[in-house]
The first five atom37 places (N, CA, C, CB, O) and aatype in JSON, in Angstrom:
{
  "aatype": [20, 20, 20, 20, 20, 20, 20, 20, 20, 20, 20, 20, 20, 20, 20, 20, 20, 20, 20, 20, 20, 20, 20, 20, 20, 20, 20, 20, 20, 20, 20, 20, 20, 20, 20, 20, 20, 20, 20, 20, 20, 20, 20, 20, 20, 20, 20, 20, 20, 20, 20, 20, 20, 20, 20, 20, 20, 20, 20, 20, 20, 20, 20, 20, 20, 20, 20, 20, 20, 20, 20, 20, 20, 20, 20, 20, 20, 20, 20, 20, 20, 20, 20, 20, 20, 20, 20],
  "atom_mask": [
    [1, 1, 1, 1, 1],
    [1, 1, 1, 1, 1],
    [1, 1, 1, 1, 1],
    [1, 1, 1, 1, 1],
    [1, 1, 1, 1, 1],
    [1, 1, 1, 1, 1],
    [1, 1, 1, 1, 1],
    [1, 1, 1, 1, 1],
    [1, 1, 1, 1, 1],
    [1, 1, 1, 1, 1],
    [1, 1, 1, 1, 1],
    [1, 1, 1, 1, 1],
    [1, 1, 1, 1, 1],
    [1, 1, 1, 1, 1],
    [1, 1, 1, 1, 1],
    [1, 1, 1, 1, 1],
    [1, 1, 1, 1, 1],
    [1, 1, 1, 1, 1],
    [1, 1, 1, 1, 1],
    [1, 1, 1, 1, 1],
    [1, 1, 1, 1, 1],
    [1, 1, 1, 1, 1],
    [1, 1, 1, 1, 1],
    [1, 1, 1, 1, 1],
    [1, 1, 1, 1, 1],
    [1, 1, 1, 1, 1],
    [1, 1, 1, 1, 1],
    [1, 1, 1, 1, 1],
    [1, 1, 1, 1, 1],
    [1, 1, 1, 1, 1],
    [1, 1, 1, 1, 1],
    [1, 1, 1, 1, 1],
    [1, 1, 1, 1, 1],
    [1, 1, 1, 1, 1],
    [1, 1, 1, 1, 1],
    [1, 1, 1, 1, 1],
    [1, 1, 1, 1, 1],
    [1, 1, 1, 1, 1],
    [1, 1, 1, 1, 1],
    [1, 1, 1, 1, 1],
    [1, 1, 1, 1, 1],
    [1, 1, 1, 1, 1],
    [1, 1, 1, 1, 1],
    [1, 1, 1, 1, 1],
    [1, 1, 1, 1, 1],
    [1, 1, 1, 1, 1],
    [1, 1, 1, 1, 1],
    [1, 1, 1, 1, 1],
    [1, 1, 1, 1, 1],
    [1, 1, 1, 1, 1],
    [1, 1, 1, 1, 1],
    [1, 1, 1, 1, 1],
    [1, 1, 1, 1, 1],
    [1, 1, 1, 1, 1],
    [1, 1, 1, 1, 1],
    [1, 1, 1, 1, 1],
    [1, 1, 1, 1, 1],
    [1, 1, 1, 1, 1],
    [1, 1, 1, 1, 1],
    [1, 1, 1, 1, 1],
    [1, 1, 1, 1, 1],
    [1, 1, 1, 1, 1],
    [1, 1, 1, 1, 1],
    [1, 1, 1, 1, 1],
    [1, 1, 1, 1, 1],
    [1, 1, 1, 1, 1],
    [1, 1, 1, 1, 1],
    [1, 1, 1, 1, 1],
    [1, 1, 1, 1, 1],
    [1, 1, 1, 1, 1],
    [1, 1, 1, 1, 1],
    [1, 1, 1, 1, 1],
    [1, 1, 1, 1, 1],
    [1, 1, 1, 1, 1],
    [1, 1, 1, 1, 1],
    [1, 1, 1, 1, 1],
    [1, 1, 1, 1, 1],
    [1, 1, 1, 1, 1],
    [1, 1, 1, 1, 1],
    [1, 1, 1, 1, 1],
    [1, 1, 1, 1, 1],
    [1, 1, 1, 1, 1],
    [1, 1, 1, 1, 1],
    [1, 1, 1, 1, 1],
    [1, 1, 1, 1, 1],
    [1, 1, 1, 1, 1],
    [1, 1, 1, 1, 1]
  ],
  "atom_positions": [
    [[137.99, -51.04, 17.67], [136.9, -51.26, 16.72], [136.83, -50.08, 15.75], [135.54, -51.46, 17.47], [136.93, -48.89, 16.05]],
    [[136.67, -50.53, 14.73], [136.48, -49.47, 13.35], [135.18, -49.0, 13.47], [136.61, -50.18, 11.76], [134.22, -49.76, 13.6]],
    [[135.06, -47.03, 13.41], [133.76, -46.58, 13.64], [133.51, -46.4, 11.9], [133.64, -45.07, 14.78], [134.13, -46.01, 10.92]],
    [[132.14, -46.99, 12.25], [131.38, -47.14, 10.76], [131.08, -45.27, 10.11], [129.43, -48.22, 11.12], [130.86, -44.27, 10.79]],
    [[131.17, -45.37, 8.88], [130.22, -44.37, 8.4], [129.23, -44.31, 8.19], [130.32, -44.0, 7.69], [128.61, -45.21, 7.63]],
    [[128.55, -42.83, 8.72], [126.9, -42.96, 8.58], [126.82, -42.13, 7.17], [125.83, -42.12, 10.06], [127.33, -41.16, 6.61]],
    [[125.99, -43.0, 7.0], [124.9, -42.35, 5.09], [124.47, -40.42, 5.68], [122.15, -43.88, 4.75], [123.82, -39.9, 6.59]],
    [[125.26, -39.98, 4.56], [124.63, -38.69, 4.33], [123.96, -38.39, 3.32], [125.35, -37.82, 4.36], [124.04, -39.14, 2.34]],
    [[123.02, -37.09, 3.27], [122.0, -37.1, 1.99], [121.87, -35.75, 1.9], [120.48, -37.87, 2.11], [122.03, -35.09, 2.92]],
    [[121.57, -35.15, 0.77], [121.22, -33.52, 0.75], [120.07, -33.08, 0.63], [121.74, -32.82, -0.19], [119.41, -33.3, -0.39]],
    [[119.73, -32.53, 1.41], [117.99, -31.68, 1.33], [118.26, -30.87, 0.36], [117.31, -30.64, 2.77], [119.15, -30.01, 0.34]],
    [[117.38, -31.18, -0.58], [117.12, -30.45, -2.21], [116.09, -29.1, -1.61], [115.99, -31.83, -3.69], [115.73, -28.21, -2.38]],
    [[115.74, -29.12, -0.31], [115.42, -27.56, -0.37], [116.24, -26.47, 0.46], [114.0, -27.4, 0.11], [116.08, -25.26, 0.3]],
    [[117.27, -27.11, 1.49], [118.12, -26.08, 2.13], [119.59, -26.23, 1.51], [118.12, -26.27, 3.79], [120.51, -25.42, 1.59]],
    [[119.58, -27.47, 0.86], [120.97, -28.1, 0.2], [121.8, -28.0, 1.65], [121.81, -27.01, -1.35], [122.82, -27.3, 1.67]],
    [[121.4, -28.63, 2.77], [122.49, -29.07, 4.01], [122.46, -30.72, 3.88], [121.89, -28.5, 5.86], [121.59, -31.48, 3.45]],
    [[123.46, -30.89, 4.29], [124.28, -32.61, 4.18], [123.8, -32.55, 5.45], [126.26, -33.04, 3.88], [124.02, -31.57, 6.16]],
    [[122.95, -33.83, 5.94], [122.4, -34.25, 6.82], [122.42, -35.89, 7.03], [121.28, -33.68, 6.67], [122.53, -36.72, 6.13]],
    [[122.3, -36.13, 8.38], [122.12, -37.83, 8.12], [121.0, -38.44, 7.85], [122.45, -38.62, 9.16], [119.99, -38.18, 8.5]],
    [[121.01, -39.13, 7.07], [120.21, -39.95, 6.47], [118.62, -40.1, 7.07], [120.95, -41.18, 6.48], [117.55, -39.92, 6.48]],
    [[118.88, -40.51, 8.5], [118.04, -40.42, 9.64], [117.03, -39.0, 9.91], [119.05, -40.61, 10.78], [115.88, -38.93, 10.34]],
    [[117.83, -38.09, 9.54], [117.34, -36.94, 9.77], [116.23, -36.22, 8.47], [118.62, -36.15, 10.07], [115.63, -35.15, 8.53]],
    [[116.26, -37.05, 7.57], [115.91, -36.69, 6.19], [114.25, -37.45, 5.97], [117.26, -37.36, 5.02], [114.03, -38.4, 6.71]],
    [[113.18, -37.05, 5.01], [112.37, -38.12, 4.58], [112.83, -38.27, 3.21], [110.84, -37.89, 4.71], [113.56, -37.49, 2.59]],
    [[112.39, -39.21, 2.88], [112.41, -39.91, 1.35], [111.18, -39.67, 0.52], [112.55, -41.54, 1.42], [110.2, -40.42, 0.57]],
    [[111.29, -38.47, -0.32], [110.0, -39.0, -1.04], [110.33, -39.53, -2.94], [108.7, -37.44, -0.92], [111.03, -38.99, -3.8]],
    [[109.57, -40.62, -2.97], [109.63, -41.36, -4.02], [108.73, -41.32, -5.18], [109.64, -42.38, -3.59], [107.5, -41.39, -5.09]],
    [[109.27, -41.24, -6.07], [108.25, -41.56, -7.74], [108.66, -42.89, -8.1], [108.69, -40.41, -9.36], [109.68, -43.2, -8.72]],
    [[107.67, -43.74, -7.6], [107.94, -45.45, -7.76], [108.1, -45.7, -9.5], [106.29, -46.53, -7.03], [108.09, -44.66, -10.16]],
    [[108.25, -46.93, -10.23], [108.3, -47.12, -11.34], [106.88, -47.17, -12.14], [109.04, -48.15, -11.39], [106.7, -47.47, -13.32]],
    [[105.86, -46.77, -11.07], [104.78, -46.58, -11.98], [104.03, -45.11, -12.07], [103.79, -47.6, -11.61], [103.06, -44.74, -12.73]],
    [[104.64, -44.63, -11.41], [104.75, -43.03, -11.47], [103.93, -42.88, -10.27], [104.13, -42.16, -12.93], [103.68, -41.7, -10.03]],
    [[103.54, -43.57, -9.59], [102.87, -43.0, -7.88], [103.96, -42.15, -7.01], [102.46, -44.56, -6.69], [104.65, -42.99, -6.41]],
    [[104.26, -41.26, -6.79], [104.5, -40.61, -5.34], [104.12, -41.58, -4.23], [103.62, -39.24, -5.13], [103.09, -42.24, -4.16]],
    [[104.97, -41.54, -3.52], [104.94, -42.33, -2.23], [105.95, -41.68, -1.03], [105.42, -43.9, -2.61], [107.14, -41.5, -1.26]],
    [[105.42, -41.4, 0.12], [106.22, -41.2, 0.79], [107.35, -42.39, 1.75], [105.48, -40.45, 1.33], [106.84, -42.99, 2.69]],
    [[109.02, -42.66, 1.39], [109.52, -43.73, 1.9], [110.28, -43.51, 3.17], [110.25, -44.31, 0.97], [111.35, -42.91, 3.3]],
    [[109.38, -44.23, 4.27], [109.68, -44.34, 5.61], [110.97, -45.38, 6.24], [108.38, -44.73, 6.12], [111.64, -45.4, 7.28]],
    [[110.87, -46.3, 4.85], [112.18, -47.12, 5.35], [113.68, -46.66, 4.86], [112.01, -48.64, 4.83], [114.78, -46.71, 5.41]],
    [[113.21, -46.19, 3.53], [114.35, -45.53, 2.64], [114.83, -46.15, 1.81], [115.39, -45.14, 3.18], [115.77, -45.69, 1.16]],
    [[114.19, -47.69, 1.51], [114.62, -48.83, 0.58], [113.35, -48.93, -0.45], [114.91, -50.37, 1.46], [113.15, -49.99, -1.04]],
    [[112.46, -47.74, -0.67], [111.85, -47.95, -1.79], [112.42, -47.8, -3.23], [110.92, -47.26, -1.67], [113.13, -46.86, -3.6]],
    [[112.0, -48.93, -4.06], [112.54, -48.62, -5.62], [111.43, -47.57, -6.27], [112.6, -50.23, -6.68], [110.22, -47.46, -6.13]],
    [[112.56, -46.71, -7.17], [112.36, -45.16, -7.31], [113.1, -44.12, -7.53], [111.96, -44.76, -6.49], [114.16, -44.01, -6.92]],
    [[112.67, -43.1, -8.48], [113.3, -41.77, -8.14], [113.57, -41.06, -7.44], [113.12, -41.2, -8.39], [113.74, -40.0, -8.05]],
    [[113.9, -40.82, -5.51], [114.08, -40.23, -4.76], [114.35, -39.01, -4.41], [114.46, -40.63, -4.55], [115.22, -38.51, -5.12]],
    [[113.84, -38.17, -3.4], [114.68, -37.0, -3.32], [114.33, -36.56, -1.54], [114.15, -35.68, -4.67], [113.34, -36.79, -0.84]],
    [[115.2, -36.09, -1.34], [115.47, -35.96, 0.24], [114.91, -34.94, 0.58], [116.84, -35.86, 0.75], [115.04, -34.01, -0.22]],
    [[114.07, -34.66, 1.86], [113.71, -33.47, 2.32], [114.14, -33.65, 3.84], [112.17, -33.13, 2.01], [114.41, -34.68, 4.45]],
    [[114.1, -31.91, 4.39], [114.54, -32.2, 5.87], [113.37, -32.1, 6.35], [115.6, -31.3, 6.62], [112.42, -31.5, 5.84]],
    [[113.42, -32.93, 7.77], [112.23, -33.28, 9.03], [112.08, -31.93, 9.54], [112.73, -34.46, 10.43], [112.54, -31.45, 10.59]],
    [[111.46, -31.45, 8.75], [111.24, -29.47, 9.28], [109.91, -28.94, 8.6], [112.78, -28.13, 8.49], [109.83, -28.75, 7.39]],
    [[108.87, -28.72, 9.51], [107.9, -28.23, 9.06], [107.79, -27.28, 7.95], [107.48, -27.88, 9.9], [107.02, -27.42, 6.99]],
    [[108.7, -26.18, 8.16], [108.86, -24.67, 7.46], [109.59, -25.09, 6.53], [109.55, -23.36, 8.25], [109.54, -24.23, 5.64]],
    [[110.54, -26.28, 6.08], [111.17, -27.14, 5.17], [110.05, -27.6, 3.79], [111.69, -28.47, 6.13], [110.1, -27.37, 2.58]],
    [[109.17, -28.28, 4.59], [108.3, -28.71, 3.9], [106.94, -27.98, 3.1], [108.04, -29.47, 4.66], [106.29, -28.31, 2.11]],
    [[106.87, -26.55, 4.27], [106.08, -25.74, 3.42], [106.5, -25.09, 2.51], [105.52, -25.0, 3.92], [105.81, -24.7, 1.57]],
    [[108.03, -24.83, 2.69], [108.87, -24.5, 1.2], [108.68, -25.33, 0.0], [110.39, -24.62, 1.37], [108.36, -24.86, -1.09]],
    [[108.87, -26.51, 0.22], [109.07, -27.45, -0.72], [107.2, -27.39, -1.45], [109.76, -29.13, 0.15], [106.94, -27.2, -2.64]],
    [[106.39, -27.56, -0.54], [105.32, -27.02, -1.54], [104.79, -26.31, -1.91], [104.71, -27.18, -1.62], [103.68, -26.49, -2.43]],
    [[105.48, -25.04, -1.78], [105.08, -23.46, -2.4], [105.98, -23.16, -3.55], [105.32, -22.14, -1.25], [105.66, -22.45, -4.5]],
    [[107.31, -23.86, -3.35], [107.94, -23.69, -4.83], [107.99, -25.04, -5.58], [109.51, -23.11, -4.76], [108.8, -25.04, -6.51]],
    [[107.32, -26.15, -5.41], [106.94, -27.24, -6.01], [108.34, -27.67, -6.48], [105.83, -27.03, -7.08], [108.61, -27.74, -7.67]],
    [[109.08, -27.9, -5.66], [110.86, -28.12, -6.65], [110.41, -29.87, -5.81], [113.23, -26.68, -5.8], [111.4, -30.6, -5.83]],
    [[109.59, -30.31, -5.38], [109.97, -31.82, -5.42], [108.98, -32.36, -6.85], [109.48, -32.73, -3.68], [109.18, -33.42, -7.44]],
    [[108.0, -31.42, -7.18], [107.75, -31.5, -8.83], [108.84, -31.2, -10.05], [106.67, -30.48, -9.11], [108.77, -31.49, -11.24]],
    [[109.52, -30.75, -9.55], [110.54, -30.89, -10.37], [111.81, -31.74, -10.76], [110.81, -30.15, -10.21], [112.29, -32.03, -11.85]],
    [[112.35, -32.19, -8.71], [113.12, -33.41, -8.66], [112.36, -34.72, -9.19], [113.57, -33.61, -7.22], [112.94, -35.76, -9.51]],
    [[111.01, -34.53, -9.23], [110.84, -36.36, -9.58], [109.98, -36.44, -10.69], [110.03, -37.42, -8.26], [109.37, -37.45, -11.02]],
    [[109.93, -34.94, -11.48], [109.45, -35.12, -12.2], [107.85, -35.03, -12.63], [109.96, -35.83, -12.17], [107.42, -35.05, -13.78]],
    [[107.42, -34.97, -11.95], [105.91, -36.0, -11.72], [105.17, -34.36, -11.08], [106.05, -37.93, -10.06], [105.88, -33.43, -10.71]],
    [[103.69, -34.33, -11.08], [103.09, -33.43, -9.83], [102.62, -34.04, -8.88], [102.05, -32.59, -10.1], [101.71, -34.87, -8.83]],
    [[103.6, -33.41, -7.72], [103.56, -34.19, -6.68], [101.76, -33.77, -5.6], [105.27, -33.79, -5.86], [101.36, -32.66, -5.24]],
    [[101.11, -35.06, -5.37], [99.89, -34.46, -5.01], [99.45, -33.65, -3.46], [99.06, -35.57, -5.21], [100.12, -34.26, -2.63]],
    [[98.86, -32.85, -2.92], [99.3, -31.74, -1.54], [98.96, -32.95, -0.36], [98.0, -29.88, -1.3], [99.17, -32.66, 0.81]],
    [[98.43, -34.31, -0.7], [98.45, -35.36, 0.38], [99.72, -35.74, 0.42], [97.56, -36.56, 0.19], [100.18, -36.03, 1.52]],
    [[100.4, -35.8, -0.52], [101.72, -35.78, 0.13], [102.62, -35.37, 1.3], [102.12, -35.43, -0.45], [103.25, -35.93, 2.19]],
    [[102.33, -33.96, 0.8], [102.64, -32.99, 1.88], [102.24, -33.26, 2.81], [102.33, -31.87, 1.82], [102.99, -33.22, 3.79]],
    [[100.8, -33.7, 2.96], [100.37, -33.8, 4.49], [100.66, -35.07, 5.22], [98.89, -33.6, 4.65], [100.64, -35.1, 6.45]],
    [[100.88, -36.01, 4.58], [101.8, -37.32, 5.14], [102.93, -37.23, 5.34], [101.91, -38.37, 4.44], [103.45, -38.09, 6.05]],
    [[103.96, -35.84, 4.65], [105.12, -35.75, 5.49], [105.39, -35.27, 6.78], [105.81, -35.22, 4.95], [106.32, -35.47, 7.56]],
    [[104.08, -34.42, 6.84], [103.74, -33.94, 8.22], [103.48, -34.89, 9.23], [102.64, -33.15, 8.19], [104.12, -35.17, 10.24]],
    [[102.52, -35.3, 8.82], [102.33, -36.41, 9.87], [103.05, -37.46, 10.13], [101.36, -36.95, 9.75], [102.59, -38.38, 10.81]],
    [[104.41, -37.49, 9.58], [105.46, -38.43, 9.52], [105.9, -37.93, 11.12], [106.68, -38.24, 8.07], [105.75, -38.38, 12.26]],
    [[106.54, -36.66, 10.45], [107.13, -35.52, 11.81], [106.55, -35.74, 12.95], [106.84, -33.9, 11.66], [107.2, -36.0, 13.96]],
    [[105.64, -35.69, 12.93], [104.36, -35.64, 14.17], [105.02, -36.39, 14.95], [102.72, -36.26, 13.91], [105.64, -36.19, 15.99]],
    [[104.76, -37.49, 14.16], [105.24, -38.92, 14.98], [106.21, -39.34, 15.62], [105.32, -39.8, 14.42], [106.19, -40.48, 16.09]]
  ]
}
């Protein structure tokens, strides 16, 4: 049997190639909402972060996912990626 390839993605804050699985999705939908995507099939501007607390407090002290999507991303964000982790 042919072993499949798994989807890799880059965390725009450590820049490590990670699997897909290991990553969240956060999205700037087509109406400019931020959304955090749990399935990974939201339509959107995307950008990958890693499932890492100290990841994520990076990402909102240097605001670079305001920069990947464009948009200001709002600090409930942040706290729904947390509580993603949690889970």
């Amino acid at each position: 049997m042919k072993m499949r390839k798994l989807p890799e993605r880059t965390c725009i804050i450590t820049h490590e190639k990670c699997l897909k699985k290991d990553l969240l999705r956060v999205v700037r939908c087509p109406d400019g909402v931020v959304r955090v995507d749990v399935t990974g099939k939201m339509n959107g501007r995307g950008a990958y972060v890693k499932k890492d607390l100290t990841v994520i407090e990076k990402a909102k002290n240097t605001k670079i996912l305001d920069k990947q999507l464009e948009v200001v991303v709002p600090d409930d964000i942040y706290e729904e990626m947390k509580k993603v982790i949690d889970d």
